[in-house]
DODREN-470410 format. One record per residue (C-alpha): residue number from 1; x, y, z. Coordinates in nm, 2 decimals. Layout:
<kedrens>
KEDREN    k    east   north      up
KEDREN  NUM       X       Y       Z
...
</kedrens>
This chain:
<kedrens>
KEDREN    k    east   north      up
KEDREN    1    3.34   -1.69   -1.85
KEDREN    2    3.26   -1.34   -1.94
KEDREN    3    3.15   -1.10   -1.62
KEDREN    4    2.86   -1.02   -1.83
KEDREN    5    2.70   -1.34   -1.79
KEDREN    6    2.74   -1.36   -1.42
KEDREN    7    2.62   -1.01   -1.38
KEDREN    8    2.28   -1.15   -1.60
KEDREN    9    2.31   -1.47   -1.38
KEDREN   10    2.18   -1.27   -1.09
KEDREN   11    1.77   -1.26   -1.07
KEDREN   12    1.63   -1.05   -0.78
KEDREN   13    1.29   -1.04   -0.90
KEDREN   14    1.04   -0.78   -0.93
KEDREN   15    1.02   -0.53   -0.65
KEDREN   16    0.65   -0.50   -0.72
KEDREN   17    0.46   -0.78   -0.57
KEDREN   18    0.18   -0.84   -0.81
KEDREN   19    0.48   -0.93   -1.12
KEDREN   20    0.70   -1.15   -0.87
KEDREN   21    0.64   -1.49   -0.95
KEDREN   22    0.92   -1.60   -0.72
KEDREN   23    0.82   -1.44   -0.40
KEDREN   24    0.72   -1.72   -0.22
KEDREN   25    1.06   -1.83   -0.20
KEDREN   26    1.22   -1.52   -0.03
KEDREN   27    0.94   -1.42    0.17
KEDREN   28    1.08   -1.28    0.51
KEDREN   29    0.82   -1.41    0.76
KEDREN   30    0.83   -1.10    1.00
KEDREN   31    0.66   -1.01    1.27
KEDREN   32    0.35   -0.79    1.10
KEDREN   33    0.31   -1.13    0.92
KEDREN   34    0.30   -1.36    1.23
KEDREN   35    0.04   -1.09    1.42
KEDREN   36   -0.22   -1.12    1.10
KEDREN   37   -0.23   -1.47    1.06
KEDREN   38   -0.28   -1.52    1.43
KEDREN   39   -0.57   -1.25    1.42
KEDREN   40   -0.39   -1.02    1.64
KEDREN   41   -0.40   -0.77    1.38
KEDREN   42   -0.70   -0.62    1.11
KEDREN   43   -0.54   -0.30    0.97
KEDREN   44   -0.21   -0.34    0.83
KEDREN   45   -0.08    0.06    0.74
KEDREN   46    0.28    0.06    0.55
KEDREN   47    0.45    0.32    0.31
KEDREN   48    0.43    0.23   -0.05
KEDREN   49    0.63   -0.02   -0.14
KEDREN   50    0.69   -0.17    0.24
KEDREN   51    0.52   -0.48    0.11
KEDREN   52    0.13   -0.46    0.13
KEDREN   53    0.04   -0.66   -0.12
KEDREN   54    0.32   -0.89   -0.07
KEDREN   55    0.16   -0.99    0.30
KEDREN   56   -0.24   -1.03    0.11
KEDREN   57   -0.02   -1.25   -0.18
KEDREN   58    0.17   -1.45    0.05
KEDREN   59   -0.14   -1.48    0.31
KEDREN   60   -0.42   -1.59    0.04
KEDREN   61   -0.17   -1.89   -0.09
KEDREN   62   -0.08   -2.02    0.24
KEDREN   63   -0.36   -1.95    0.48
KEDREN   64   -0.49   -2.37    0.37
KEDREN   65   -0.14   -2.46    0.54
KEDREN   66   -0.13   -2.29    0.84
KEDREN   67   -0.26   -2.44    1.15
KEDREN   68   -0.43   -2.13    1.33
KEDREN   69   -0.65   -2.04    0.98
KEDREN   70   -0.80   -2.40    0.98
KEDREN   71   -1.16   -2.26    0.99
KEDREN   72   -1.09   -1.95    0.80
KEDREN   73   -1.17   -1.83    0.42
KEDREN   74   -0.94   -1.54    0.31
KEDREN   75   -1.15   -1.39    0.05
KEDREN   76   -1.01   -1.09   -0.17
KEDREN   77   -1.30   -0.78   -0.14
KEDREN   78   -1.15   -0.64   -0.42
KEDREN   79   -1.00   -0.69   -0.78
KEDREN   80   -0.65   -0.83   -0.79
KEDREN   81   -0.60   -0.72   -1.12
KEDREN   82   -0.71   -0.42   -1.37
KEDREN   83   -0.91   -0.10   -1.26
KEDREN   84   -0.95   -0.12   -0.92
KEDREN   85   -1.33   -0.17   -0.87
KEDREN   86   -1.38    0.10   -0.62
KEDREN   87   -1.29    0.35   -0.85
KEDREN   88   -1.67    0.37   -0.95
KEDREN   89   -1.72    0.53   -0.63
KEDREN   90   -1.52    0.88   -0.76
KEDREN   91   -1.76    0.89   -1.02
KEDREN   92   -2.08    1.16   -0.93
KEDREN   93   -2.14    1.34   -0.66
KEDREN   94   -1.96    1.19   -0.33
KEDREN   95   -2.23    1.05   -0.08
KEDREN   96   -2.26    1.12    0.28
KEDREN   97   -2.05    0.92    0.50
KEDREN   98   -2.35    0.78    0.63
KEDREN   99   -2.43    0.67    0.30
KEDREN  100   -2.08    0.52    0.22
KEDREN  101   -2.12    0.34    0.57
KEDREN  102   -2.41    0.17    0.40
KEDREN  103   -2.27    0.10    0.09
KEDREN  104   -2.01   -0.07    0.26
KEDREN  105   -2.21   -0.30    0.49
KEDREN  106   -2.44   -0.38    0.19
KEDREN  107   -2.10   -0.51   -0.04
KEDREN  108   -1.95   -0.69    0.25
KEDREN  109   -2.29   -0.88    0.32
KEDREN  110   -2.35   -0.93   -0.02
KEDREN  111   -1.97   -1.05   -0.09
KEDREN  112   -1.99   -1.29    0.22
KEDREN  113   -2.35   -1.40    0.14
KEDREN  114   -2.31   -1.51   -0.24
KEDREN  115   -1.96   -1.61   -0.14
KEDREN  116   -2.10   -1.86    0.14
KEDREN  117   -2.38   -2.00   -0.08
KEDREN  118   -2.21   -2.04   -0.40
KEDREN  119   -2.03   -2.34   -0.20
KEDREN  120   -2.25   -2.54   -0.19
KEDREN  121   -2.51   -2.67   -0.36
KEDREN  122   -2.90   -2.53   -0.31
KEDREN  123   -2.98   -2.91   -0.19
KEDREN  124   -2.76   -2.89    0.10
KEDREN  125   -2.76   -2.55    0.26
KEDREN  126   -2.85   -2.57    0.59
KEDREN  127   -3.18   -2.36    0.73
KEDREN  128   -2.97   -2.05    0.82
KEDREN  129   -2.81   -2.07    0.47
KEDREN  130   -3.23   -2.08    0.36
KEDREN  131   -3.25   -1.74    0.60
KEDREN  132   -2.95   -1.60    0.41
KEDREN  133   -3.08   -1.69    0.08
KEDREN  134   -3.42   -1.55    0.12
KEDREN  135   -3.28   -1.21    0.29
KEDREN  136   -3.04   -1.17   -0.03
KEDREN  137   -3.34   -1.15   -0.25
KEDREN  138   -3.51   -0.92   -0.04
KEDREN  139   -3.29   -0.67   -0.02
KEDREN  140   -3.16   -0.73   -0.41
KEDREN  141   -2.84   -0.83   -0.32
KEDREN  142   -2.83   -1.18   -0.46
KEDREN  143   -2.56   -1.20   -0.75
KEDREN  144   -2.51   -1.40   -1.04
KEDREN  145   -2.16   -1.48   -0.91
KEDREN  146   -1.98   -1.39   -0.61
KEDREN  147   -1.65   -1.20   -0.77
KEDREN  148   -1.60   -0.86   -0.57
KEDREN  149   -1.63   -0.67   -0.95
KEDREN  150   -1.98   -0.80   -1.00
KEDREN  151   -2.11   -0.77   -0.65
KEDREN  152   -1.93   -0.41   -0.62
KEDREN  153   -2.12   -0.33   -0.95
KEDREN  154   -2.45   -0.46   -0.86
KEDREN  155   -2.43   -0.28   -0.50
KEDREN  156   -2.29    0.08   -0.70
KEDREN  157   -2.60    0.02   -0.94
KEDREN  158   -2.87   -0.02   -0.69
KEDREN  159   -2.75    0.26   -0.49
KEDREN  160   -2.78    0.50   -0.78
KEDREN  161   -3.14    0.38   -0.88
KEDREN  162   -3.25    0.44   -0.51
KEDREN  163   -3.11    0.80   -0.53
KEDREN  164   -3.19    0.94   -0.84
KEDREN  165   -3.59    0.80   -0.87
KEDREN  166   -3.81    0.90   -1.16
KEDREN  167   -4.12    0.95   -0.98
KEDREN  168   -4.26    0.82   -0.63
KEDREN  169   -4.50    0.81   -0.38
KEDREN  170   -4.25    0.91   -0.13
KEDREN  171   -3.92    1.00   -0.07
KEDREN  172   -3.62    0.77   -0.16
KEDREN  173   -3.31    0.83    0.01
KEDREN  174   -3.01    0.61    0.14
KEDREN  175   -2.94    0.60    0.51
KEDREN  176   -2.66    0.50    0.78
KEDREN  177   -2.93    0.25    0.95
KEDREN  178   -2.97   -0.03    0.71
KEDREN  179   -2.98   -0.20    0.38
KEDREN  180   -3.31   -0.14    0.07
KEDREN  181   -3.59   -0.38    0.02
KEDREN  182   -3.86   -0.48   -0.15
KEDREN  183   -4.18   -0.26   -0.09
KEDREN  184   -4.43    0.01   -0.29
KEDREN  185   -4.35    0.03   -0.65
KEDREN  186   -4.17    0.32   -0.82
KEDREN  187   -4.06    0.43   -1.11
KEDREN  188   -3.66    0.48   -1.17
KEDREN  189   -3.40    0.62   -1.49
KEDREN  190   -3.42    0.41   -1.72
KEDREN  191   -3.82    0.31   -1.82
KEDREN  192   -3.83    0.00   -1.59
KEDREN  193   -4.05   -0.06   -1.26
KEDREN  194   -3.84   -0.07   -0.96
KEDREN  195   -4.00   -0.11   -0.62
KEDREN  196   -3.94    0.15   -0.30
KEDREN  197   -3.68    0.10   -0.04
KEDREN  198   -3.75    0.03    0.31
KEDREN  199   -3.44   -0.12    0.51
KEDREN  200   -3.33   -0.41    0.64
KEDREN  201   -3.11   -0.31    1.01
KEDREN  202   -2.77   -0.40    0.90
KEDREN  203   -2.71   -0.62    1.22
KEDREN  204   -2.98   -0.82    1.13
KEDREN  205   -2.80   -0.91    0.81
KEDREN  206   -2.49   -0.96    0.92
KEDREN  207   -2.63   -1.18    1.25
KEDREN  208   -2.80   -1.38    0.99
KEDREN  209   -2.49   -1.43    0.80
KEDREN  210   -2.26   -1.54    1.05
KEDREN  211   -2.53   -1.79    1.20
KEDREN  212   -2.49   -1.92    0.86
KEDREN  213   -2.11   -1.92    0.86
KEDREN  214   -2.12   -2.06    1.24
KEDREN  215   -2.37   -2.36    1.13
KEDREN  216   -2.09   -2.52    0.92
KEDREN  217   -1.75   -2.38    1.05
KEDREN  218   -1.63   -2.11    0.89
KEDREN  219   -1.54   -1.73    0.95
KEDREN  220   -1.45   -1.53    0.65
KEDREN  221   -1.15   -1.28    0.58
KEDREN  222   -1.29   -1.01    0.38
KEDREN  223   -0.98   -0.86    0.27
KEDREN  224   -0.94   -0.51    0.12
KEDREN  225   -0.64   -0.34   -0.04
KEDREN  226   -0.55   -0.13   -0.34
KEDREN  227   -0.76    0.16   -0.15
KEDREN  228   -0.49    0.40   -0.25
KEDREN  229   -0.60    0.36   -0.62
KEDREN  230   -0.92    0.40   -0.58
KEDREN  231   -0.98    0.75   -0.53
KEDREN  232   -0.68    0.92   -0.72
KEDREN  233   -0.77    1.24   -0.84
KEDREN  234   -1.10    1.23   -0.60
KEDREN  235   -1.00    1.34   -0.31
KEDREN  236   -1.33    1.47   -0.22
KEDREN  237   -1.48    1.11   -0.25
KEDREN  238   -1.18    0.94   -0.05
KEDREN  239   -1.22    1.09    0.33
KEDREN  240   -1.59    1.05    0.34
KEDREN  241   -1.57    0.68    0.18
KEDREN  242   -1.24    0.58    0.36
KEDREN  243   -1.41    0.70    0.70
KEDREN  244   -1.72    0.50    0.65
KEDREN  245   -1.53    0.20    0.55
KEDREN  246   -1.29    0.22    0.91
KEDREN  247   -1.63    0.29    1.07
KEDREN  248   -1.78    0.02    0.92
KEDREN  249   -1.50   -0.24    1.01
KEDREN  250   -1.61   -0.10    1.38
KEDREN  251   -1.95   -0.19    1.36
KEDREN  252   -1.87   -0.53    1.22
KEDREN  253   -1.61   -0.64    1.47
KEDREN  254   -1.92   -0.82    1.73
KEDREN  255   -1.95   -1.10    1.43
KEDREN  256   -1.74   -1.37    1.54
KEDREN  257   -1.73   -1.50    1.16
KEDREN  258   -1.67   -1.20    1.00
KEDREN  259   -1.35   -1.01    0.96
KEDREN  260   -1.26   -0.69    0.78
KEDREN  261   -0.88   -0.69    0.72
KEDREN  262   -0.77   -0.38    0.61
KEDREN  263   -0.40   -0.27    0.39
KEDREN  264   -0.38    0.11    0.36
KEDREN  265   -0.13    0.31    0.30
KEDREN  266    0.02    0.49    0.58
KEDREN  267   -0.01    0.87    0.42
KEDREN  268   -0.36    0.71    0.38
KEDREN  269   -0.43    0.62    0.68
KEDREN  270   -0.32    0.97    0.87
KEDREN  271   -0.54    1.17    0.59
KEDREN  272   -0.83    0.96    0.68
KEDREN  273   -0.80    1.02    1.04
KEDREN  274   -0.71    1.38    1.01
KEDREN  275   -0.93    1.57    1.29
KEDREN  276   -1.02    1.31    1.51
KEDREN  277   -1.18    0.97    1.47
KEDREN  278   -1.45    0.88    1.72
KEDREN  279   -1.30    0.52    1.86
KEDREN  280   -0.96    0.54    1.70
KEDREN  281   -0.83    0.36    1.99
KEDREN  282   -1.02    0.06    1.92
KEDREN  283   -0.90    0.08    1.52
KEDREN  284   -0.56    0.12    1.65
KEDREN  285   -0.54   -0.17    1.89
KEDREN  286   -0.59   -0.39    1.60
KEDREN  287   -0.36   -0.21    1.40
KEDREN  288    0.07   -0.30    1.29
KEDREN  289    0.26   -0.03    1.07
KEDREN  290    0.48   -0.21    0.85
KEDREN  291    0.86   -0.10    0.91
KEDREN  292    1.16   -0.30    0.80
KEDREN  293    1.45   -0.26    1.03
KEDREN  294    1.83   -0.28    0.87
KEDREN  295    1.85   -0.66    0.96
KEDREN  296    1.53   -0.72    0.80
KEDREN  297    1.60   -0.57    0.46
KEDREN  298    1.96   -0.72    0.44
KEDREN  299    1.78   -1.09    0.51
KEDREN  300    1.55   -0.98    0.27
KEDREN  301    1.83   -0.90   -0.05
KEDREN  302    2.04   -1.22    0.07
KEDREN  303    1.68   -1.43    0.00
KEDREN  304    1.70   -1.29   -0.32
KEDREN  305    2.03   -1.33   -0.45
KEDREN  306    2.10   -1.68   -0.29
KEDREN  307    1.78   -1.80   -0.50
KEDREN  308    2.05   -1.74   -0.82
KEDREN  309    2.13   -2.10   -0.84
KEDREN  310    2.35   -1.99   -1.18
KEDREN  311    2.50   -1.67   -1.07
KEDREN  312    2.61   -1.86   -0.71
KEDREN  313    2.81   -2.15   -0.91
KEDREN  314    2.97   -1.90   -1.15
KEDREN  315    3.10   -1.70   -0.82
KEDREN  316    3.17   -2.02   -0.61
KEDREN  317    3.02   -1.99   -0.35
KEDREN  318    2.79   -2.18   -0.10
KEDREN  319    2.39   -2.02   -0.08
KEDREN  320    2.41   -2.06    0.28
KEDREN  321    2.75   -1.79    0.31
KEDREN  322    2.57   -1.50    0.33
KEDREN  323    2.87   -1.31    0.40
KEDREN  324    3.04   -1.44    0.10
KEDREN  325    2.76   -1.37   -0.14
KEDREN  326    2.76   -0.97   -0.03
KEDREN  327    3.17   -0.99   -0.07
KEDREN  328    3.15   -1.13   -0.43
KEDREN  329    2.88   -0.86   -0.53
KEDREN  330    2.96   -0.52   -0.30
KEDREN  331    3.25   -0.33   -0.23
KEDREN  332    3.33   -0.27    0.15
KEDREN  333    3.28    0.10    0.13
KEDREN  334    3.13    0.33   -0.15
KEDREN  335    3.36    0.65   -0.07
KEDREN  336    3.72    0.63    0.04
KEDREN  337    3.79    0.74    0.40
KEDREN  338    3.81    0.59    0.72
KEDREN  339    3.49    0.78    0.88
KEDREN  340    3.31    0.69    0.55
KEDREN  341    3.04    0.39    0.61
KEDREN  342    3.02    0.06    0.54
KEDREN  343    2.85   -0.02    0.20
KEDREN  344    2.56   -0.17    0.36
KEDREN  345    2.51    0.18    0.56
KEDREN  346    2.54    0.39    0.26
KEDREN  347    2.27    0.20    0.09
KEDREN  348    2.03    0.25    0.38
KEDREN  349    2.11    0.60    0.40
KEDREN  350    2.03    0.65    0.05
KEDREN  351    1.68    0.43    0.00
KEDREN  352    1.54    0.62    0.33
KEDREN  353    1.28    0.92    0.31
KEDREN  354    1.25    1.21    0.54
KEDREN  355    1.03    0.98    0.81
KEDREN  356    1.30    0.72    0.78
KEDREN  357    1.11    0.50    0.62
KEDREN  358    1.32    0.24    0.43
KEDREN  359    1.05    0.04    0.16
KEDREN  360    1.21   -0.32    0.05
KEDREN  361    1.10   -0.16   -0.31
KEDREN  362    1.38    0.10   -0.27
KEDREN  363    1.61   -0.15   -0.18
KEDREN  364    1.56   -0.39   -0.44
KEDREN  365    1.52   -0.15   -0.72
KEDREN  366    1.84   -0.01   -0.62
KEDREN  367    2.08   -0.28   -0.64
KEDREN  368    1.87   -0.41   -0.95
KEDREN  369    1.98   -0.04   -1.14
KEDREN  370    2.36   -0.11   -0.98
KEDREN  371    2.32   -0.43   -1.16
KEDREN  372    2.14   -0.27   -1.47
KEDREN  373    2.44   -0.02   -1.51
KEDREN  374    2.68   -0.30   -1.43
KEDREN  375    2.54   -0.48   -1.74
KEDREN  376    2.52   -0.20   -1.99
KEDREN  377    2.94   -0.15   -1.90
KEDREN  378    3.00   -0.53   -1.98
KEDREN  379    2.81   -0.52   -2.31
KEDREN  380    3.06   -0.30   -2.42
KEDREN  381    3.37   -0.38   -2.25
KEDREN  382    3.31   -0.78   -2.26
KEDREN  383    3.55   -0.89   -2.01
KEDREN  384    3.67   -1.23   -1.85
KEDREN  385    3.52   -1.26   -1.49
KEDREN  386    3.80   -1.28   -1.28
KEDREN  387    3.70   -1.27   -0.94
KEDREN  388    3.64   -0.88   -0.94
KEDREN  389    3.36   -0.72   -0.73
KEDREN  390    3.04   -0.74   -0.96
KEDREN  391    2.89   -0.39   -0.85
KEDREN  392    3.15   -0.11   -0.76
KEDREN  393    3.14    0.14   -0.63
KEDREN  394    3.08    0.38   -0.96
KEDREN  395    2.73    0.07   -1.05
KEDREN  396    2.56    0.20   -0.70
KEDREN  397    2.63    0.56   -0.74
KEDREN  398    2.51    0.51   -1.08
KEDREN  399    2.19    0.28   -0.92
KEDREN  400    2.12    0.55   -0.64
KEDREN  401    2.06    0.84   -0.92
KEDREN  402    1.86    0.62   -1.12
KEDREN  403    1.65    0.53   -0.80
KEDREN  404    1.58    0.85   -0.70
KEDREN  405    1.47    0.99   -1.01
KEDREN  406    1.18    0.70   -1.05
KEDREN  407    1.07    0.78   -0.67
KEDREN  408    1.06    1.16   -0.74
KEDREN  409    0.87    1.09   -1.11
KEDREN  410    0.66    0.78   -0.96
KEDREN  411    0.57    0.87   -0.57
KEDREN  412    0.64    1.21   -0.50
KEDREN  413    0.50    1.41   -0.85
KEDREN  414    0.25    1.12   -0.91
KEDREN  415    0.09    1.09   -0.57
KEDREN  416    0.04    1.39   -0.39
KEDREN  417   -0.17    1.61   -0.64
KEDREN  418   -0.21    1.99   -0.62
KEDREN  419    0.07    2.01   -0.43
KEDREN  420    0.32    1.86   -0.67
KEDREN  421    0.45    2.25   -0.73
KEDREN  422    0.57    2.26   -0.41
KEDREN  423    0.85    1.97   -0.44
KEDREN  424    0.93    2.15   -0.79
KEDREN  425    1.00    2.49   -0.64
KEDREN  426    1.32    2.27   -0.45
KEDREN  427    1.46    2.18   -0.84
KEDREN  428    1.83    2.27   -0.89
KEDREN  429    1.84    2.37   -0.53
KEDREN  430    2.04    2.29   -0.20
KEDREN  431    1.95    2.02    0.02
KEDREN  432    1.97    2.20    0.35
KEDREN  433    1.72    2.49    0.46
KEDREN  434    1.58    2.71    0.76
KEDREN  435    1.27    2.86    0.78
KEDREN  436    1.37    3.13    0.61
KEDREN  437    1.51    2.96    0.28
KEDREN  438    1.19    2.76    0.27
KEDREN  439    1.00    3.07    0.30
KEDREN  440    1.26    3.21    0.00
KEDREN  441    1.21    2.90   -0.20
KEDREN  442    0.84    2.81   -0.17
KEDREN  443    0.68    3.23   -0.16
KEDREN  444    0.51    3.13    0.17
KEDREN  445    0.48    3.31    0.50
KEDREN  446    0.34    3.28    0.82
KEDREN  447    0.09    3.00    0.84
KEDREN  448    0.08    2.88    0.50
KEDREN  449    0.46    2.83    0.53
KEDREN  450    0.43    2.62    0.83
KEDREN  451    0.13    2.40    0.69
KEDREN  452    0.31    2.34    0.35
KEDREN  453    0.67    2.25    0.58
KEDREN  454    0.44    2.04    0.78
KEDREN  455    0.30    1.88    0.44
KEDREN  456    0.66    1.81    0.28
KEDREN  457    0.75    1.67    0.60
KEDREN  458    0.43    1.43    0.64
KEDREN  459    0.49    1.31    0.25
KEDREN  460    0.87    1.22    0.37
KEDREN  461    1.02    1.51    0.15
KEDREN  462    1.16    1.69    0.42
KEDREN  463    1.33    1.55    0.76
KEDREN  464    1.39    1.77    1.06
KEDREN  465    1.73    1.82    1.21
KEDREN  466    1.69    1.98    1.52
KEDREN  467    1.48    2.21    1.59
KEDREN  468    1.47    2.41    1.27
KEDREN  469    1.69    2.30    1.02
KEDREN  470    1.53    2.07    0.77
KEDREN  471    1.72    1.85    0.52
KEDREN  472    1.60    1.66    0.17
KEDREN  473    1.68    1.32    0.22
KEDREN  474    1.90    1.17   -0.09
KEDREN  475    1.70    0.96   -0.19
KEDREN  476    1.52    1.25   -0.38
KEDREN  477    1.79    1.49   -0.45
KEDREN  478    1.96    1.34   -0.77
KEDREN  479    1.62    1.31   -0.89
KEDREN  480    1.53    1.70   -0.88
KEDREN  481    1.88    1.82   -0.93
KEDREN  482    1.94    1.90   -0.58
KEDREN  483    2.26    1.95   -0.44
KEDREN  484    2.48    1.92   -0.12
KEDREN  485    2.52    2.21    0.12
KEDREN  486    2.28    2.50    0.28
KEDREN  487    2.04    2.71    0.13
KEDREN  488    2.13    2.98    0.39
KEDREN  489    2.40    3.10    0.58
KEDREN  490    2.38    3.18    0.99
KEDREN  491    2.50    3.53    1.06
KEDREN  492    2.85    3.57    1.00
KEDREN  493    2.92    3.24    0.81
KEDREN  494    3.00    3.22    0.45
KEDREN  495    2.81    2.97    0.26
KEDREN  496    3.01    2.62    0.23
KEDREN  497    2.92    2.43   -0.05
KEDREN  498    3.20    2.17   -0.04
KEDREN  499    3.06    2.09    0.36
KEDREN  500    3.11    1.70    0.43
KEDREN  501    2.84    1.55    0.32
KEDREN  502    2.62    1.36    0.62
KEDREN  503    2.55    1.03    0.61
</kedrens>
């Protein structure tokens, strides 16, 4: 049998969630996903790529199975696939928060209410579902169907005719205190005769809904994610909308029937709490940062590889020898030398960023461009599988530089903006600075060095060693060129470039 085809036998699926079609068979059940299906936790804050989306995936197609969610509707407040929906709210001038808090209660009502109704038919709602009905039309929010695009849509649309008026008999603005309805008529953009807003109090709405959702049973999960996409390139929008959404899930937390559960990014999360956050404790008790711990992430890559039904009876070996399966595949060490680490330390090493977080993304696509390069060599060389390791040593080097220039093209120079030059200014550098060489290498003194340090180091670019030396992690460095060894020298020293390298 030729190595090639047991190197093609190997199928770790996609590291991104949504393109995964096998992820319900190696899903690691850990702890983040125990506290949100026993509602011990609404706002779930992870790096990107520490499995967001894989927790709302694996939540919305079990949730029927599990005991504790007997009574409970996950719903999806946003669109699983194509433009995220929210992105309408970058376009025009950003709203007051106050405003956004509003838009927020009005989708979530409307979402819950059209949802709730659609389920049954008109014949059989109960009174409260009548109440429900009746306050939907009121206040315009009533749907044609009860998909978060068109309800998003319809709330966006209404919003903008209530704010930009073509002539009235009084003032027409959009407040924190409660949702439009139907009273004086006006005229709005384009020729067609609207009617005025006064509001609805937003608890009254939502008290109405979940006597509704109490009469026959049933809370709902509103769940949002894909927030990060939203606002990219809007950053003016994002704070304002992102605060008024956390505030919002605040103000709906007294309905025993409605949840908001929340998947943010962790960058995400900090931006949008920046400054202080009145009642931050009270988002934060309900709150689980996702972090994978070395165990977790090796359980995670066995799941995968033992799901290889082909690959495991080319090798051999049993799917339940875990230990076997990581013998066939890795070498015991990367680099020679007896204080050199295991191979399983040098790959966590390497996937980490400067705040030590370790995504399973990194992981997987790792070993997946070991086994890429692995591949390419057979195709040329065609050799007999004979028992030899399937990714050496040279495949993971190879993997690691492949890695880190994706993460440096796809999460550091795609996600952070303006401030993309600053992670440029490091190209072709060294790896480890003081203040002073980051003052040489960025042109920044005084306070603007120590708020853009304090940036790279937020965005997981940098890692402090000590007091005042900072390091590039390596997951980055192949990526931008960089290269072992200081980017100063302490008084006396001469510069070292061939220094062991840490790891």
């Amino acid at each position: 049998m030729l190595t090639l085809d047991v190197l093609k036998a190997i199928r770790l699926g996609s590291s991104v969630a949504e393109f995964d079609e096998y992820l319900d068979d190696y899903f690691v059940e850990t702890d983040t996903f125990t506290r949100l299906v026993s509602d011990r936790t609404d706002t779930i804050s992870g790096d990107k790529g520490t499995g967001k989306t894989a927790l709302f995936r694996i939540l919305r197609k079990r949730y029927t199975t599990i005991d504790s969610l007997g009574t409970v509707e996950v719903v999806p407040a946003f669109n699983i696939e194509g433009t995220p929906v929210f992105q309408r709210l970058s376009e025009g001038d950003p709203l007051e928060e106050g405003q956004y808090q509003t838009l927020w209660k009005s989708y979530f009502f409307s979402l819950g209410a059209n949802w709730l109704l659609g389920l049954w038919d008109e014949a059989d709602w109960t009174e409260p579902m009548r109440e429900l009905s009746d306050l939907l039309e009121r206040t315009g929010l009533s749907t044609a169907d009860d998909s978060p695009s068109t309800v998003f849509s319809s709330i966006v649309n209404l919003f903008r005719r209530l704010l930009h008026p073509r002539s009235a008999e009084m003032a027409v603005t959009i407040g924190p205190h409660g949702m439009p309805v139907v009273v004086p008529r006006v005229e709005f953009e384009p020729e067609t005769t609207e009617v005025a807003p006064t509001y609805v109090p937003h608890d009254e709405a939502f008290e109405c809904l979940n006597r509704a959702l109490d009469g026959v049973d049933l809370s709902l999960w509103l769940v949002m994610d894909r927030l990060d996409e939203a606002f990219a390139g809007t950053p003016a929008a994002e704070i304002p909308a992102l605060r008024a959404l956390l505030r919002t899930y605040l103000d709906l937390l007294p309905y025993q029937h409605v949840r908001v559960k929340l998947f943010l990014r962790k960058d995400l999360f900090r931006r949008v709490i920046e400054g202080g956050f009145v009642n931050l404790t009270h988002v934060n008790a309900k709150r689980v940062d996702i972090i994978w711990d070395d165990a977790e992430l090796w359980h995670m890559l066995y799941l995968r590889l033992r799901e290889s039904q082909e690959f495991l009876s080319a090798i051999g070996i049993d799917r339940d020898d875990a230990d076997a399966i990581f013998a066939k595949v890795f070498p015991p060490k990367v680099d020679p030398g007896t204080r050199k680490p295991t191979t399983y330390r040098w790959i966590m090493g390497r996937i980490r960023d400067g705040n030590d977080a370790k995504p399973p993304r990194n992981l997987i696509d790792l070993v997946q461009k070991s086994l890429d390069w692995a591949i390419r060599r057979e195709e040329r060389e065609r050799s007999e599988y004979t028992d030899q390791l399937l990714l050496p040593a040279e495949a993971l080097k190879a993997g690691l530089s492949a890695l880190s220039k994706q993460r440096v093209e796809d999460t550091l120079l795609a996600e952070i903006g303006d401030e993309a030059y600053l992670i440029e200014r490091f190209r072709s550098g060294k790896a480890e600075h003081n203040l002073q060489s980051l003052s040489d290498y960025l042109g920044l003194e005084g306070d603007e060095l120590n708020e853009a340090v304090r940036f790279l180091r937020d965005v997981g670019f940098l890692e402090s060693v000590g007091t005042s030396i900072f390091k590039v992690p390596m997951l980055y460095r192949d990526g931008l060129g960089i290269t072992q060894g200081r980017a100063f020298t302490s008084p006396g020293e001469v510069a070292n470039d061939d220094e062991e390298e840490e790891d």
